[in-house]
C-alpha positions as CSV (number, residue, x, y, z in Angstrom):
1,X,36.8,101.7,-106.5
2,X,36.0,98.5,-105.1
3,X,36.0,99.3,-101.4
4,X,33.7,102.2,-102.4
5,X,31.2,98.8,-103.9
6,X,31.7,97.8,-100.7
7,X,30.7,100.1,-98.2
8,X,27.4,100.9,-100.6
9,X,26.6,96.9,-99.9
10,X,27.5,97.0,-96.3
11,X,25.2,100.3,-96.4
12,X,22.1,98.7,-98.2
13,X,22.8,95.2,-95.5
14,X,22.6,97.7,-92.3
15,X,19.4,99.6,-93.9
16,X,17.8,95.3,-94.5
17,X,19.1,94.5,-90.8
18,X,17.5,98.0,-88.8
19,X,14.3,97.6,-91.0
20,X,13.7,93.7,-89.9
21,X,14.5,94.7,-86.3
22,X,12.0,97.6,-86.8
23,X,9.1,95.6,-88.3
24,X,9.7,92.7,-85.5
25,X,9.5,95.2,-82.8
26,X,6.2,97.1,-84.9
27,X,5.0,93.5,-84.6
28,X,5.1,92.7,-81.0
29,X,3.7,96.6,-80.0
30,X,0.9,96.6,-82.4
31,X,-0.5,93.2,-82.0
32,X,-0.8,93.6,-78.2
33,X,-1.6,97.1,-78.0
34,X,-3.3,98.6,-81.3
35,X,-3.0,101.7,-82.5
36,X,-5.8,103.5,-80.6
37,X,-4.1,103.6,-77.3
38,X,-7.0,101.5,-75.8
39,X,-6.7,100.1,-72.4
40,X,-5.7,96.3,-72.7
41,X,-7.7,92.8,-71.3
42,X,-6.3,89.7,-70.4
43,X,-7.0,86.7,-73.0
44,X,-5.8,83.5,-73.9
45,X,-2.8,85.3,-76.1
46,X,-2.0,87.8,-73.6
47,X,-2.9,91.8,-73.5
48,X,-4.6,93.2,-76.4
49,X,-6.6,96.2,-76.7
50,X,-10.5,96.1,-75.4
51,X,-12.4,96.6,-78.6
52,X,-10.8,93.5,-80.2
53,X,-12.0,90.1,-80.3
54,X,-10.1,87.1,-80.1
55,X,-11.5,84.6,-82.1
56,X,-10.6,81.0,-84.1
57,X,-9.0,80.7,-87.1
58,X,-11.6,78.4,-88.7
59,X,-14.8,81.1,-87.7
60,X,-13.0,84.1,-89.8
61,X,-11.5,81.8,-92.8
62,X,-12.3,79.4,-95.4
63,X,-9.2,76.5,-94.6
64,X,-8.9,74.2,-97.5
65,X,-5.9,71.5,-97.9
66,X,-3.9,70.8,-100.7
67,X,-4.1,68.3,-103.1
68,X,-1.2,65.7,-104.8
69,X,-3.2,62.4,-105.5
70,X,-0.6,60.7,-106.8
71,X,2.5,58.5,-105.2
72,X,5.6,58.7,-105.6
73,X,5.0,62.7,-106.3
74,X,7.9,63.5,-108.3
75,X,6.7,61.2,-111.9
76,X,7.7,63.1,-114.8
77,X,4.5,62.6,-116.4
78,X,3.0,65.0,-114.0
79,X,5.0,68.0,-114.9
80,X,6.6,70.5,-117.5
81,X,3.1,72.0,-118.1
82,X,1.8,75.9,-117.7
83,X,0.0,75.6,-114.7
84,X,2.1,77.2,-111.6
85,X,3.4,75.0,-108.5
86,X,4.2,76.6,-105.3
87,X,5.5,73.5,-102.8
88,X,6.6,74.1,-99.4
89,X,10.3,75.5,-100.5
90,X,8.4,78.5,-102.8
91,X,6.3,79.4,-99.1
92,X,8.8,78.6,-96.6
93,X,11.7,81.0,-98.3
94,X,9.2,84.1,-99.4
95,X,8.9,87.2,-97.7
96,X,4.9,87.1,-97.1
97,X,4.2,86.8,-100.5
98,X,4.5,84.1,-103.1
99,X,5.8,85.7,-106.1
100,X,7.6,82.9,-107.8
101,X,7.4,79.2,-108.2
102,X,10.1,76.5,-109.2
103,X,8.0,74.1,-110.8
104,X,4.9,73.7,-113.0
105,X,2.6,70.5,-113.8
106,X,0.6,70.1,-117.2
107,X,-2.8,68.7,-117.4
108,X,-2.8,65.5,-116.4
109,X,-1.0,66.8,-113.1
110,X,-3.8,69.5,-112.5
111,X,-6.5,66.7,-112.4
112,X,-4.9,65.1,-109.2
113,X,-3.9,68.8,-107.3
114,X,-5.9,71.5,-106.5
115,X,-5.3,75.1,-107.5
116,X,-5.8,78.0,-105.4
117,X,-6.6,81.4,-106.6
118,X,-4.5,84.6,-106.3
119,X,-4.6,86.2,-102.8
120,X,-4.7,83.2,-101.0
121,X,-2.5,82.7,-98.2
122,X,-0.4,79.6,-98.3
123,X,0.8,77.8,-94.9
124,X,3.3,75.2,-95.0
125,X,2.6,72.2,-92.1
126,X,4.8,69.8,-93.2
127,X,8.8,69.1,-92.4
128,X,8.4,73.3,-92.6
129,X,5.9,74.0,-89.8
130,X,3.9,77.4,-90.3
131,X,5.2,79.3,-92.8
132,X,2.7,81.6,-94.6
133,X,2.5,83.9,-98.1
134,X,0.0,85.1,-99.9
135,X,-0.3,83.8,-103.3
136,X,0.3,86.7,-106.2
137,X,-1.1,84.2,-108.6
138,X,-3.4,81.6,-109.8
139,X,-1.5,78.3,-108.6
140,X,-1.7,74.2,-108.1
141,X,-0.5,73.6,-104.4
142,X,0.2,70.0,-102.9
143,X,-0.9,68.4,-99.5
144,X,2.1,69.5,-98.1
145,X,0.1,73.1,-97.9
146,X,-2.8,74.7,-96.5
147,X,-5.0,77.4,-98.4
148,X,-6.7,80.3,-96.1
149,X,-8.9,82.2,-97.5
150,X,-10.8,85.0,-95.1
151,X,-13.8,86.3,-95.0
152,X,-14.6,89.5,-96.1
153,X,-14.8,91.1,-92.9
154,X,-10.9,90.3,-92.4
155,X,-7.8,92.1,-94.2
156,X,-5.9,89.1,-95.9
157,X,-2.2,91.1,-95.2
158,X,-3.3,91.8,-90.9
159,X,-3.7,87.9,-90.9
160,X,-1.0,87.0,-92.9
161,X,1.3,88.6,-91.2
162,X,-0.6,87.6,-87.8
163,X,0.6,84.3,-88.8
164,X,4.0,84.8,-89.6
165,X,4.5,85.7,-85.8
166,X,2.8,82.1,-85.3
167,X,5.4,79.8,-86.6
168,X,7.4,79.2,-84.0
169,X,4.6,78.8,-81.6
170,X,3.4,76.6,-84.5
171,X,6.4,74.6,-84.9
172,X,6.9,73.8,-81.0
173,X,2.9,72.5,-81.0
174,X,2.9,70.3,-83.8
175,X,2.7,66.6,-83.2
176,X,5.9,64.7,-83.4
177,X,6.0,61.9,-85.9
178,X,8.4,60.5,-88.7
179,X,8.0,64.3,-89.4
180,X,6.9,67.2,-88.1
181,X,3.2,67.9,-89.0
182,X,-0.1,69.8,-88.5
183,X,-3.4,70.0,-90.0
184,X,-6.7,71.6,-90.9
185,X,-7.6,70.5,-87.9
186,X,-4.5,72.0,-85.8
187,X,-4.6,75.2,-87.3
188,X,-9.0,75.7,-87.3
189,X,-9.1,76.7,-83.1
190,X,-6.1,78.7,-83.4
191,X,-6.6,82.1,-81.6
192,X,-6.4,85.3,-83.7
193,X,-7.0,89.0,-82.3
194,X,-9.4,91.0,-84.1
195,X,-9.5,94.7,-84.5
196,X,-11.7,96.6,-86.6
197,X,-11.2,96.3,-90.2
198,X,-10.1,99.8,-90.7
199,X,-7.2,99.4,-87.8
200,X,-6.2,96.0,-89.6
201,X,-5.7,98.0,-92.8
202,X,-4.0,100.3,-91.0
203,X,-1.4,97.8,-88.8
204,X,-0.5,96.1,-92.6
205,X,0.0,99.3,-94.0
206,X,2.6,99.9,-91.7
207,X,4.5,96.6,-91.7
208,X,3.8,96.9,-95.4
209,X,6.1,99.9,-95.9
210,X,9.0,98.3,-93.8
211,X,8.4,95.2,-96.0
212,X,8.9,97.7,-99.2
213,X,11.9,99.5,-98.1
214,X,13.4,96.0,-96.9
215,X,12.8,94.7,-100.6
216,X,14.4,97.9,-102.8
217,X,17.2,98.0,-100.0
218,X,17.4,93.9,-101.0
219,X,17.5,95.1,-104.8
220,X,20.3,97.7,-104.5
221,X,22.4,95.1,-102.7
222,X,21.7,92.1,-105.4
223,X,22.8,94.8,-108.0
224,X,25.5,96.2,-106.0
225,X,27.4,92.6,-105.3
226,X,26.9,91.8,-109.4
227,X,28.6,95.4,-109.8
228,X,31.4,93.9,-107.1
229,X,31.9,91.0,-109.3
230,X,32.0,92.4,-112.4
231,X,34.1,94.7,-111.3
232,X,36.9,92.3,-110.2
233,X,36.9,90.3,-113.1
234,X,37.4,93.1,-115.3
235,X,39.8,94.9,-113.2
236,X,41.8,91.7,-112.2
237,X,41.8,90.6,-116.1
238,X,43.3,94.0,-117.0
239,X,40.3,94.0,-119.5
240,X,39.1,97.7,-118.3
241,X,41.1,100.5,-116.1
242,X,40.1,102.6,-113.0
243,X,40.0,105.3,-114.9
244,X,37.7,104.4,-117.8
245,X,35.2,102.7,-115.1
246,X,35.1,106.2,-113.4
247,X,34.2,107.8,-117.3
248,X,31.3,105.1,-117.4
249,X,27.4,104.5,-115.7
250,X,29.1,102.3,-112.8
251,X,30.6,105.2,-110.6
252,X,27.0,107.1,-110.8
253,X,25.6,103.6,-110.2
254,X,27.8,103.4,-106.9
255,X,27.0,107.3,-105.5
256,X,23.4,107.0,-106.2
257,X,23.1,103.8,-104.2
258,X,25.3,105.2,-101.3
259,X,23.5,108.5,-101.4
260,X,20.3,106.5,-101.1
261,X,21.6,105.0,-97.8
């Protein structure tokens, strides 16, 4: 029973590690050759079809810093409060989109931040050089972020996820100091290729879907390894037998998830 958990996780981590390897190499192709099968030009970032542009950041985007007035940051007095959060950690550990926040200030810590709206995308440039999400909600951000906001003639998710094959590029660029940092400044010149805006729609629909199945195949694994462990305890504890697992919801839970693999 419990090697059969297993090989349903080890099933869901192979369907995660093919997908990522998928979407990286999607990456690379598409953002060098489109979708059109164009012929390609030479420019500063390397091939990329004819019809696109490269252009600057700071000519397609609204860039806007973050805001933490106060020092030390970290004064109780500041938090506990209903307005959302996101810090570097919440950006640098999503997956291209900022769905969850650890902290939240009140108040008197909203006057000193600045709160970006929903569909921003977030860009780390301190410690954590160039990591990006796009904000799924309303949310306070600190100076230790970066808000982009395009215009309207650019698809927020084809330059989000232009950016997230930045950050290393980002990361070997920016200035050392006590820490690694950039700023509005560092990231305004920085080259993007253009497409049209239906191919843009069209590239993040792609990497989109690989993003979805990555996440559900994330989902049946999480579920699968608290099935694992449930399933020890109660087997090790003699609190439930093989047999009356088999009669209950946890074996279909454990052939549906390997079917789905």
């Amino acid at each position: 029973m419990l090697a059969s958990v297993q090989k349903a996780i080890e099933a869901q981590e192979r369907i995660i590690l093919t997908t990522t390897e998928l979407k990286q190499a999607l990456m690379q192709k598409l953002f060098s050759e489109g979708l059109r099968g164009e012929p390609q030009k030479e420019t500063e970032i390397g091939l990329v079809p004819e019809s696109w542009e490269v252009v600057e950041l700071g000519d397609i985007a609204k860039i806007e810093r973050g805001k933490f007035a106060h020092r030390p940051r970290n004064e109780p007095r500041f938090y506990g409060g209903e307005y959302p959060f996101v810090q570097t950690g919440d950006v640098s550990n999503c997956d291209g989109r900022v769905r969850s926040y650890a902290q939240t200030l009140n108040k008197d810590g909203l006057a000193i931040s600045k709160m970006f709206s929903a569909g921003t995308i977030l860009i780390t440039i301190a410690a954590n050089i160039g990591f990006t999400g796009i904000l799924e909600f309303d949310s306070a951000c600190p100076d230790s972020l970066i808000g982009i906001t395009p215009n309207k003639d650019v698809h927020t998710e084809f330059l989000n996820y232009y950016l997230m094959t930045q950050q290393q590029e980002m990361d070997r660029l920016s200035p050392r100091g006590t820490q690694k940092n950039i700023n509005i400044q560092f990231l305004k010149p920085w080259p993007i290729p253009m497409p049209s805006l239906e191919e843009q729609i069209q590239i993040s629909d792609l990497f989109a879907a690989a993003d979805h199945k990555i996440r559900v195949a994330s989902t049946q694994r999480s579920s699968l390894q608290g099935l694992f462990r449930s399933l020890l305890h109660e087997l090790m504890s003699s609190n439930i037998s093989v047999t009356a697992i088999r009669q209950t919801r946890h074996s279909k839970v454990i052939v549906n998830t390997m079917s789905l693999s």
